[in-house]
C-alpha positions as CSV (number, residue, x, y, z in Angstrom):
1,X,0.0,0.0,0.0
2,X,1.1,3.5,-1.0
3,X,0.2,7.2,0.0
4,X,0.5,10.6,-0.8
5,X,0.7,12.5,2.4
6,X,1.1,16.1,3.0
7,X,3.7,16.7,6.1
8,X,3.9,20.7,7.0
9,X,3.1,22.2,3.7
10,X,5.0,19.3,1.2
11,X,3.8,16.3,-0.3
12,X,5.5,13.3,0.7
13,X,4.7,9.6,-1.0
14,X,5.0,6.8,1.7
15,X,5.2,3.0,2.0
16,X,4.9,0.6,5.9
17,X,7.8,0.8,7.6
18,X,9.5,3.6,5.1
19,X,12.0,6.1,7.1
20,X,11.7,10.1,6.0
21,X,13.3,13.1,7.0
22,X,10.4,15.5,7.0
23,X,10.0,19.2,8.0
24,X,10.2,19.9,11.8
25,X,7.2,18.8,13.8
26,X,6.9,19.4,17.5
27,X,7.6,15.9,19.6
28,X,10.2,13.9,21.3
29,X,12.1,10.4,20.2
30,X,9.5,7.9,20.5
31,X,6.5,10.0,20.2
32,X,3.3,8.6,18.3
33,X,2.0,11.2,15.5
34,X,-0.9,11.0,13.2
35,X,-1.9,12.6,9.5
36,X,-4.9,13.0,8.2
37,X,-4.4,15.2,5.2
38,X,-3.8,11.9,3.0
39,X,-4.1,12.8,-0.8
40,X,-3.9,9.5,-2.5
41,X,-4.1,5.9,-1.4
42,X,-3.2,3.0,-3.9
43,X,-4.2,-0.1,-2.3
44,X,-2.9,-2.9,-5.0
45,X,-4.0,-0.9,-8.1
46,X,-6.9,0.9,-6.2
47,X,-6.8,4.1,-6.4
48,X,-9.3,6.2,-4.1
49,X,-8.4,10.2,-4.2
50,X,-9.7,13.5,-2.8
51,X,-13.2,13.0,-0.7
52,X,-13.2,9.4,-1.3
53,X,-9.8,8.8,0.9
54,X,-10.2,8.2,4.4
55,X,-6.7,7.7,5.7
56,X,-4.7,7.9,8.4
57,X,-0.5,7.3,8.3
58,X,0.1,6.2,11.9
59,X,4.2,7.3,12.6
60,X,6.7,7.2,14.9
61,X,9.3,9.8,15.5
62,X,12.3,8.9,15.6
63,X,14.9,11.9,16.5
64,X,15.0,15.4,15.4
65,X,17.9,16.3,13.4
66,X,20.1,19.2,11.4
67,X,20.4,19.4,7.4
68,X,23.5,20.4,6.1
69,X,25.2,24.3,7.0
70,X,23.9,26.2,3.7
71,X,26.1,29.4,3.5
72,X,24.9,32.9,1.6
73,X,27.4,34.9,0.5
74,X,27.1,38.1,-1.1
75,X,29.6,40.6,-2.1
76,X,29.7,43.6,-4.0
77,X,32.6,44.0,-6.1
78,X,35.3,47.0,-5.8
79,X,33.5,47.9,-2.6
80,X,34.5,46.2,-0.2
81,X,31.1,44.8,1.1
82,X,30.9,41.0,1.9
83,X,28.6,39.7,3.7
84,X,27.8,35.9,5.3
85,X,25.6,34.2,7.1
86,X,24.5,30.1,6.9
87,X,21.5,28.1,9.1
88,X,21.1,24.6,9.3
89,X,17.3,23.3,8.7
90,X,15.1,21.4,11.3
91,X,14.2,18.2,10.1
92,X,12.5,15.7,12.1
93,X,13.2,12.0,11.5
94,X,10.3,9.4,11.2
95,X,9.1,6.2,10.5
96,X,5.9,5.1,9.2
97,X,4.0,2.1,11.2
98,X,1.0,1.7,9.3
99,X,-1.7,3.8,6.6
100,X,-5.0,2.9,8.2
């Protein structure tokens, strides 16, 4: 069984017992999570979509974690102005028990 899921604003397609790295969401390591905002379910070929789904992607989190250090630079040439910064992204680890 497969599912389109939005997770904080992106789409995300997910399988039983798949691990993603997903936007940040609020909870501890261990923590039990529900979404409802399923888009698509194909259940062996079936597809149900929009009203018709009635869904729910049971997950557990599994740590919160950092992306990669992404640096902006900017600099303006013969002036002398440089300028830089870099931020490392919240993601939040999970794994996907069952779609219900």
């Amino acid at each position: 069984m497969v599912a389109v899921v939005k997770i904080a604003g992106q789409q995300f397609t997910v399988k039983n017992d798949q691990t993603l790295y997903v936007p940040h969401v609020d909870g501890n390591a261990g923590d039990k999570i529900e979404f409802a905002d399923v888009l698509l379910v194909n259940n062996d070929g079936k597809l149900s979509t929009g009203t018709e789904v009635k869904a729910i992607i049971k997950a557990e989190i599994v740590g919160q974690v950092q992306g990669n250090k992404v640096i902006a630079f900017k600099m303006k040439r013969r002036k002398g102005f440089r300028k830089k910064h870099g931020h490392r992204t919240h993601y939040t680890k999970i794994k996907i028990e069952s779609i219900a």
